[in-house]
FISEMAR-934764 format. One record per residue (C-alpha): residue number from 1; residue in three letters; x, y, z. Coordinates in Angstrom, 2 decimals. Layout:
# residues N
NODE,NUM,ALA,X,Y,Z
...
END
This chain:
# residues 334
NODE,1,UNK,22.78,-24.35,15.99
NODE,2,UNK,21.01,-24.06,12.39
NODE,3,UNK,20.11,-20.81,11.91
NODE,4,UNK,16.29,-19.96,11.04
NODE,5,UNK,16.84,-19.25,7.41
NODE,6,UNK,18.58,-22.48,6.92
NODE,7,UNK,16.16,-24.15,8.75
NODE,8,UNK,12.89,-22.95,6.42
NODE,9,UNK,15.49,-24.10,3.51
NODE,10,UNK,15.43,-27.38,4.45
NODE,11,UNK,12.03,-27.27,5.14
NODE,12,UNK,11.38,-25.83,1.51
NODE,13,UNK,13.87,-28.70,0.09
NODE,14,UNK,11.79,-31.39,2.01
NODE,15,UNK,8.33,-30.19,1.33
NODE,16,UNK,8.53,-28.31,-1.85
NODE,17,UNK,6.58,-25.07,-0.94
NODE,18,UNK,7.55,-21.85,1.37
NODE,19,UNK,7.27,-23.06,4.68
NODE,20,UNK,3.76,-22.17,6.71
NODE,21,UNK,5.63,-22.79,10.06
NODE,22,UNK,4.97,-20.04,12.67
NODE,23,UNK,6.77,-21.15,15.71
NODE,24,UNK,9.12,-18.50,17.02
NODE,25,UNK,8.37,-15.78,14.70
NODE,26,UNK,7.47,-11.98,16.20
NODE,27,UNK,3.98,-10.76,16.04
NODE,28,UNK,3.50,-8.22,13.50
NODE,29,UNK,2.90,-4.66,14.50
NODE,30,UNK,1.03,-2.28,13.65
NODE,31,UNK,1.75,-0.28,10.30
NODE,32,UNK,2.78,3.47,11.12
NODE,33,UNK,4.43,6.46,9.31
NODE,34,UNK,7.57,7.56,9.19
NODE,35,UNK,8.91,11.30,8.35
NODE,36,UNK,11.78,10.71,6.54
NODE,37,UNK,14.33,13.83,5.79
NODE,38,UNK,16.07,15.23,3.29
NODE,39,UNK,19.47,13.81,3.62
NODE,40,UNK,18.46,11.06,6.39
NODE,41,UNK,18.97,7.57,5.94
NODE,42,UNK,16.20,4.47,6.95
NODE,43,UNK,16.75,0.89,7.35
NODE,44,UNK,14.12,-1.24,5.86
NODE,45,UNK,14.34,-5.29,6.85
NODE,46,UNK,12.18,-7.74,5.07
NODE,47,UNK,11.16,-10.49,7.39
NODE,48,UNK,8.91,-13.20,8.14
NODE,49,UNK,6.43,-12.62,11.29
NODE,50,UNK,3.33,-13.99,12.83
NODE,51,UNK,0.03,-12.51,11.73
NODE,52,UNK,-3.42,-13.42,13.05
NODE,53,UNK,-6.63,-12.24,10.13
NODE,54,UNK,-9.54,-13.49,11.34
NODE,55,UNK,-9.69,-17.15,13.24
NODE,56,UNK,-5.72,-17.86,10.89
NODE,57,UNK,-2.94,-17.67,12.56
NODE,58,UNK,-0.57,-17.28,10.20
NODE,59,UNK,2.86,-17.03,8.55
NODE,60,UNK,3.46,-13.57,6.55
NODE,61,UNK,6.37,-11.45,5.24
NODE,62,UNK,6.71,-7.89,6.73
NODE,63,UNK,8.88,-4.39,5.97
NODE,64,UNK,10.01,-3.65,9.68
NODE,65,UNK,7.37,-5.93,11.25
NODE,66,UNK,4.56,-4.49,9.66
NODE,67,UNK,1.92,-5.30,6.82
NODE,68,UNK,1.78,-3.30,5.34
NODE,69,UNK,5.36,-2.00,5.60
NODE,70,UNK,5.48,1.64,6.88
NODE,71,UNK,4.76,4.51,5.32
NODE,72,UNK,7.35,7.11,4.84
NODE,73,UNK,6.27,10.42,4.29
NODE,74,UNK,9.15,12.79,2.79
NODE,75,UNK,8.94,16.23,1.24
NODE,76,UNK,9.35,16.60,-2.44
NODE,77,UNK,12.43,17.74,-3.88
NODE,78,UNK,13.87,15.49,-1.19
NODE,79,UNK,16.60,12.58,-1.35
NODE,80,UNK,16.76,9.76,1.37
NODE,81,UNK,19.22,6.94,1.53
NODE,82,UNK,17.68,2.95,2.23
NODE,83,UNK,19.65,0.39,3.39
NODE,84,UNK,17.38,-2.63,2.68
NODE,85,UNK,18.57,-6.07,4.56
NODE,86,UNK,16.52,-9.22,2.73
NODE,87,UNK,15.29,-11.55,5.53
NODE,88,UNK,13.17,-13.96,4.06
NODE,89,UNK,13.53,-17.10,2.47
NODE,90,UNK,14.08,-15.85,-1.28
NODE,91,UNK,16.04,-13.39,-3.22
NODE,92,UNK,14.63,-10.17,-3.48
NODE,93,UNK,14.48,-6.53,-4.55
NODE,94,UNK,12.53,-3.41,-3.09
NODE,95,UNK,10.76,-1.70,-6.57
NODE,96,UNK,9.91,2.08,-5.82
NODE,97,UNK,6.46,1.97,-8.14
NODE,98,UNK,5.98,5.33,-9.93
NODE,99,UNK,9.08,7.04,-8.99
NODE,100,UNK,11.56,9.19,-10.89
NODE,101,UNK,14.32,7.80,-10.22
NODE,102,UNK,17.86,6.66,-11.38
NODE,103,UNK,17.70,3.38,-13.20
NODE,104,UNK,20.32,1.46,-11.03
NODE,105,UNK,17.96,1.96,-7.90
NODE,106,UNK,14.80,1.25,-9.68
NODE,107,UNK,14.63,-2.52,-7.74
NODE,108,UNK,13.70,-4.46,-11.15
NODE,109,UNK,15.20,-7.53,-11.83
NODE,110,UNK,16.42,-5.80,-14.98
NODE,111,UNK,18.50,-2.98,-13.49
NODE,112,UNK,19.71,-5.05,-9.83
NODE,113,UNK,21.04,-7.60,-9.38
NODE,114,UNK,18.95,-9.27,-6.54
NODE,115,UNK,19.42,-9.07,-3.16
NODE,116,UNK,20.32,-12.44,-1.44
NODE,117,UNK,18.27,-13.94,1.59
NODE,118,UNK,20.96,-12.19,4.47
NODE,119,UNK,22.38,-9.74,2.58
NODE,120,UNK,21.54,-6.12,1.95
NODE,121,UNK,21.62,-3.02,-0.59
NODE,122,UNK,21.47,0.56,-0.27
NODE,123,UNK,19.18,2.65,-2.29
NODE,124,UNK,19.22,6.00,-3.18
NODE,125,UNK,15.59,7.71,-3.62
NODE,126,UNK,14.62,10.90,-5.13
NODE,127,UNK,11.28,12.44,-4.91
NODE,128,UNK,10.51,15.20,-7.93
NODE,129,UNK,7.15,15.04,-7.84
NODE,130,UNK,4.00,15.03,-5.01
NODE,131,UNK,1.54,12.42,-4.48
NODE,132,UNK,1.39,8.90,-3.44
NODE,133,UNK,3.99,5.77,-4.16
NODE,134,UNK,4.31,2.61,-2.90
NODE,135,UNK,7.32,-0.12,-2.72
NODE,136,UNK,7.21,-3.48,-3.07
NODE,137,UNK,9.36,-6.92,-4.80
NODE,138,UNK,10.04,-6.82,-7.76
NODE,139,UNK,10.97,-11.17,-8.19
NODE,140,UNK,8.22,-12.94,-7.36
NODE,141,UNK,5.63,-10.40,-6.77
NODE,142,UNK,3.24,-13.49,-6.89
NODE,143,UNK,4.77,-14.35,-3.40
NODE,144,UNK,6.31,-11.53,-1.93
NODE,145,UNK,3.27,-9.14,-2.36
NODE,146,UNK,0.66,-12.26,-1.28
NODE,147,UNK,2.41,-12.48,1.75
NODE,148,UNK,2.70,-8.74,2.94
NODE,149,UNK,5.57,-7.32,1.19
NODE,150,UNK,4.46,-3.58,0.39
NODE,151,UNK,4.47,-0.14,1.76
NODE,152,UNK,3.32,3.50,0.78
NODE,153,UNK,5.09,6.38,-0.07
NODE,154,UNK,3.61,10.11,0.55
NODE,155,UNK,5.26,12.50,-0.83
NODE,156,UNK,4.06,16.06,0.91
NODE,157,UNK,4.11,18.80,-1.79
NODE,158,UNK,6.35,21.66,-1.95
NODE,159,UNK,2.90,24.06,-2.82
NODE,160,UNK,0.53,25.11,0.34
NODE,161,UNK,-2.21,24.35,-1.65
NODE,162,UNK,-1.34,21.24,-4.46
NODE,163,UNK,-4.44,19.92,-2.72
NODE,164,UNK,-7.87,21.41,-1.69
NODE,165,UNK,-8.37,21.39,1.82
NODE,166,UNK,-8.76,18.74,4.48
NODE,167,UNK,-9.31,18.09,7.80
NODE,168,UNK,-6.86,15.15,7.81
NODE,169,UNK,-5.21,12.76,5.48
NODE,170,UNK,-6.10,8.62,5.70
NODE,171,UNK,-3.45,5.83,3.83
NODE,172,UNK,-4.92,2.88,2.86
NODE,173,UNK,-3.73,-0.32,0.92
NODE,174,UNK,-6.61,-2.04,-0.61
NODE,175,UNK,-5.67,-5.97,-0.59
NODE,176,UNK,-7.22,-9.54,-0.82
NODE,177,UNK,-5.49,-13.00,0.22
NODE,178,UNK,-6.20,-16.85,-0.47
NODE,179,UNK,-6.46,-18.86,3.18
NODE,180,UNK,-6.93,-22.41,3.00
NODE,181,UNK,-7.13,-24.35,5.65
NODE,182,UNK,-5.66,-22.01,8.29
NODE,183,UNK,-2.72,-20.74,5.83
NODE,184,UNK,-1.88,-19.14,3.16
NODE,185,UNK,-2.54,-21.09,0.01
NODE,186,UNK,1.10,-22.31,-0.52
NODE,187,UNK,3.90,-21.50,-2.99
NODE,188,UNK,6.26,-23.29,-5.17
NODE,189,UNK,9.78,-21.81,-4.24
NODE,190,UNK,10.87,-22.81,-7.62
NODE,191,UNK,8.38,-22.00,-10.34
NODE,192,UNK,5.14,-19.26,-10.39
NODE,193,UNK,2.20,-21.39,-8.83
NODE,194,UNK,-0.60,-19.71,-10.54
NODE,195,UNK,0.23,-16.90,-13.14
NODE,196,UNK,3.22,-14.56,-13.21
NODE,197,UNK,1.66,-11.68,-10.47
NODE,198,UNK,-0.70,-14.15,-8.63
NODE,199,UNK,-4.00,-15.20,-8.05
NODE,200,UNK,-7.03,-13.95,-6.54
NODE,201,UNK,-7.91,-13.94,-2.81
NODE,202,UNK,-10.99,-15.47,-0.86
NODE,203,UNK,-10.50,-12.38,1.87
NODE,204,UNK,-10.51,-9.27,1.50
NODE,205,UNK,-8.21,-6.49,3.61
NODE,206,UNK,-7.59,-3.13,4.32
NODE,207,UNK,-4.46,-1.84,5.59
NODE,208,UNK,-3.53,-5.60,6.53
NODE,209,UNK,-6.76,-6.06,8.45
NODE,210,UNK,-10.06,-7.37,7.66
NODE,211,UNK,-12.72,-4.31,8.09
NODE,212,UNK,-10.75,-2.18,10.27
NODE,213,UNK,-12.95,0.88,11.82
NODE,214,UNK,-11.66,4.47,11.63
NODE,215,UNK,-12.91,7.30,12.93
NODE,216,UNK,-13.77,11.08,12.07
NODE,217,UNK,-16.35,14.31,12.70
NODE,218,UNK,-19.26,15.00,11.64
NODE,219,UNK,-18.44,17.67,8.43
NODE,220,UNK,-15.39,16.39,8.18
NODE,221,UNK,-13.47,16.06,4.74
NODE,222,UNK,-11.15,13.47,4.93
NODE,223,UNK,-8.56,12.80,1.44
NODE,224,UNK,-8.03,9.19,1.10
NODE,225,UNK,-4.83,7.96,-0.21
NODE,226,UNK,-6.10,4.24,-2.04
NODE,227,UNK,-3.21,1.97,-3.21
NODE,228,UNK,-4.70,-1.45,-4.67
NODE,229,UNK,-1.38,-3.40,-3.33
NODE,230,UNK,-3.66,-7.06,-5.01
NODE,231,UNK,-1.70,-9.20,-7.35
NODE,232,UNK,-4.96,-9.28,-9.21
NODE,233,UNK,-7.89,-8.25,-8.41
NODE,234,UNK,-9.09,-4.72,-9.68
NODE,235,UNK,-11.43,-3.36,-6.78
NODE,236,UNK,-14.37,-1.04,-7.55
NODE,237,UNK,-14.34,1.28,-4.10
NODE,238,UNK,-17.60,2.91,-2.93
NODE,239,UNK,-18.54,5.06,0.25
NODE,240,UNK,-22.49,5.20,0.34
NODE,241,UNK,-23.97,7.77,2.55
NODE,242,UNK,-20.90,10.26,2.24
NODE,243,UNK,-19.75,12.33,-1.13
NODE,244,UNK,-16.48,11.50,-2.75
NODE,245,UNK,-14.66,13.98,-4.71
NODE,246,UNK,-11.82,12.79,-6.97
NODE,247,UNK,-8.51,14.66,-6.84
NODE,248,UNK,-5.62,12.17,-7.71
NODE,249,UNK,-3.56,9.24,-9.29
NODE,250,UNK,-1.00,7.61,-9.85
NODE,251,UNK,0.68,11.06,-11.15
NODE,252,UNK,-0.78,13.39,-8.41
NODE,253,UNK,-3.61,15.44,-8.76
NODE,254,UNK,-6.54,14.78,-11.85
NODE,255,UNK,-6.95,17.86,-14.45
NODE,256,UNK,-10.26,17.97,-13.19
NODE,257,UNK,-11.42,17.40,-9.78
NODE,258,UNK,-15.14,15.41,-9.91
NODE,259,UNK,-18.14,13.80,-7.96
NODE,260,UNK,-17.91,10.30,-7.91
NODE,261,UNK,-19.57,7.46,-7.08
NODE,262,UNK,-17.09,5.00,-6.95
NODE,263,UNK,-13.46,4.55,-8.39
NODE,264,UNK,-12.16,1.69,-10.05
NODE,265,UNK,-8.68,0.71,-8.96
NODE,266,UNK,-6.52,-1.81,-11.01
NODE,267,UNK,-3.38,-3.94,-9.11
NODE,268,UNK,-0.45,-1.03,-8.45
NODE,269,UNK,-2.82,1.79,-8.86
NODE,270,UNK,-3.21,4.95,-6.99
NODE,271,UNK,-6.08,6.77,-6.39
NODE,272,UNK,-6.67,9.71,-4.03
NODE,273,UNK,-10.32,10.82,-3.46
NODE,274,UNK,-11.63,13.29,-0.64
NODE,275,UNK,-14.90,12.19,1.46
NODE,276,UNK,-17.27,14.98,3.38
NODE,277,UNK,-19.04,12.79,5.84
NODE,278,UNK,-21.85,14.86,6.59
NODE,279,UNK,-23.66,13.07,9.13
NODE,280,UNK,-23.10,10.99,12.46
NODE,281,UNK,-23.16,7.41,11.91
NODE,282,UNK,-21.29,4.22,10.57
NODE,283,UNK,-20.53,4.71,6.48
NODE,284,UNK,-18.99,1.83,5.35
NODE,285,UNK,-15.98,1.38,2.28
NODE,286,UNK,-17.05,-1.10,-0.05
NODE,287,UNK,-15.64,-2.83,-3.20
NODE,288,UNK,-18.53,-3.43,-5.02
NODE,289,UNK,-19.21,-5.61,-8.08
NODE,290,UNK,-22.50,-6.69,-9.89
NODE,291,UNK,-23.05,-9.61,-8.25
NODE,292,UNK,-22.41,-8.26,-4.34
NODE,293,UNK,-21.07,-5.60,-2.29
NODE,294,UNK,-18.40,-6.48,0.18
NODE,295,UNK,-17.24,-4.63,3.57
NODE,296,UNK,-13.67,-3.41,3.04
NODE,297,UNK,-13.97,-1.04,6.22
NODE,298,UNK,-15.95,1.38,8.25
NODE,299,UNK,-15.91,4.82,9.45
NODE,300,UNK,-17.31,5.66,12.62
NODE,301,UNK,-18.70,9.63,12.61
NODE,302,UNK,-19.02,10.89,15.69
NODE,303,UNK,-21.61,13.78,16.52
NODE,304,UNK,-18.71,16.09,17.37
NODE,305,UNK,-18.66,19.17,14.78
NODE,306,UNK,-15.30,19.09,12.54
NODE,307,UNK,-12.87,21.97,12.90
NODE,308,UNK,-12.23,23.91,10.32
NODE,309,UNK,-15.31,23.91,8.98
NODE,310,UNK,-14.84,22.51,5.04
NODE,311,UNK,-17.94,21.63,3.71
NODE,312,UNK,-18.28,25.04,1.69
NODE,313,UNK,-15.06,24.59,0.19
NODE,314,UNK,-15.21,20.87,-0.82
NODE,315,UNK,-18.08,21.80,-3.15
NODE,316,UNK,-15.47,23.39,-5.30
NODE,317,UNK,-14.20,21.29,-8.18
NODE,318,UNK,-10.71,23.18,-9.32
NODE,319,UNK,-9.13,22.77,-12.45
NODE,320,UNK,-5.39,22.30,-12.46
NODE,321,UNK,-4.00,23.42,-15.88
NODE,322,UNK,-1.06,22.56,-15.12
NODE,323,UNK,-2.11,18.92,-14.96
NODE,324,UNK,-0.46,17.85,-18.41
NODE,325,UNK,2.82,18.81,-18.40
NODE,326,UNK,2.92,17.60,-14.79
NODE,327,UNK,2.00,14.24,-16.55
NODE,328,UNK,4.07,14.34,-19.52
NODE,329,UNK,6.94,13.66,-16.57
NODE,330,UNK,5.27,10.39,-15.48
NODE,331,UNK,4.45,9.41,-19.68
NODE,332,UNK,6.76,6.14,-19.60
NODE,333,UNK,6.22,4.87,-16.00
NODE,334,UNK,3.47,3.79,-16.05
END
């Protein structure tokens, strides 16, 4: 019997595009986290599965079922081993964006050779420094991304108190996609379609969805980890009717912490940002540009007091002084 990967070949050969086909492919689940110890090893597949946003039913790429892949959350100062299995219909690589790492597991096109649809590689990944990462392709980001292919990386500092307080912590992958006519706008599997990291979407999504609700408590401060995983479009976030406080990037926490009222966030980039939500009531995310403001999600406040009690303390901007040596380490990656 042909197998399913020779099957969307022939399909490819035929019709000249990456096949749209969703018949017999797994639902995709929902994105969780994974703690991820020193020393421990994770398997990471890259597959095709079935995806409904909105009223489109359709054909995506997922890391372990999900899109977004999962997290993994790992302490810094930590090493994990990934063996990464390529599932999909083209060669690939898995790109750990922002990472100090050795050069021969970067995942560039430059430093791997690339990872054949069936066959797998095993990565070794450091983590030297806190903050937030994410993982991706590096051939064909204009495809692989489009269709699902990235995942975040927390890295949990080795200091108590790297950040100010917070009543919990909230990943989120900032994204936008181009349906037409029930699909994905298709793909030449031979050349770039549009330009060399993609094109611009016609829906918006967070974490995979489009205007997923979250919750939290009255007073509560909640620190937003923002990854704009958009081939590109930058996104201008905004959360009217609660304060934002800017703590972090792409190389962990800011010099400065500040009041903001809205961050800009190119493709790749990483921006962390605390929210007090003050009040009960639905406080919307927005990416907001002069012409409109769209929905990217919600947050639903209940009446319920938070616990600690963080207010106080979030009106506290802290200097870190330490802030430019820690970036002198991060100088060429970005």
């Amino acid at each position: 019997m042909e197998s399913h990967e020779m099957h969307e070949m022939h399909m490819m050969a035929h019709n000249e595009t990456f096949s749209t086909d969703v018949t017999g492919l797994a639902p995709a689940t929902s994105t969780g986290i994974v703690d991820v110890a020193d020393g421990e090893t994770f398997d990471l597949v890259a597959a095709p599965v079935r995806k409904q946003i909105g009223d489109a039913d359709l054909r995506m790429l997922a890391y372990n079922g999900s899109v977004p892949g999962p997290t993994l959350r790992v302490r810094q100062g930590s090493t994990i081993t990934v063996n990464f299995t390529n599932r999909t219909d083209l060669e690939s690589t898995i790109h750990w964006h922002g990472l100090r790492l050795e050069n021969r597991f970067d995942g560039t096109h430059e430093t791997q050779a690339p990872v054949a649809v069936g066959e797998s590689f095993t990565y070794q990944i450091t983590f030297p420094d806190p903050g937030v990462y994410w993982y991706h392709p590096h051939i064909r980001e204009d495809y692989g991304q489009e269709m699902g292919l990235a995942g975040n990386i927390l890295v949990v500092p080795a200091e108590a108190d790297y950040w100010p307080p917070a009543n919990r912590e909230l990943m989120m992958t900032i994204d936008d996609i181009l349906i037409e006519h029930g699909s994905i706008a298709s793909f030449s599997p031979t050349e770039t379609t549009y330009v060399a990291m993609g094109r611009y979407g016609n829906v918006l999504l967070a974490n995979g969805e489009v205007q997923p609700k979250f919750a939290a408590k009255a007073g509560d401060v909640v620190r937003f980890y923002l990854t704009n995983t958009a081939n590109a479009r930058v996104f201008n976030v905004a959360i009217p009717g609660a304060r934002v406080k800017l703590v972090g990037g792409d190389g962990g926490r800011v010099e400065r912490e500040e009041f903001v009222e809205s961050v800009i966030i190119s493709p790749s980039e990483r921006v962390v940002v605390d929210v007090l939500f003050e009040h009960a009531g639905l406080v919307t995310i927005e990416h907001v540009t002069p012409e409109r403001k769209s929905v990217l999600a919600s947050v639903d406040v209940s009446a319920e007091a938070a616990t600690p009690e963080l207010a106080a303390q979030f009106g506290n901007l802290r200097r870190n002084p330490e802030w430019v040596a820690e970036r002198a380490r991060f100088a060429r990656y970005f």
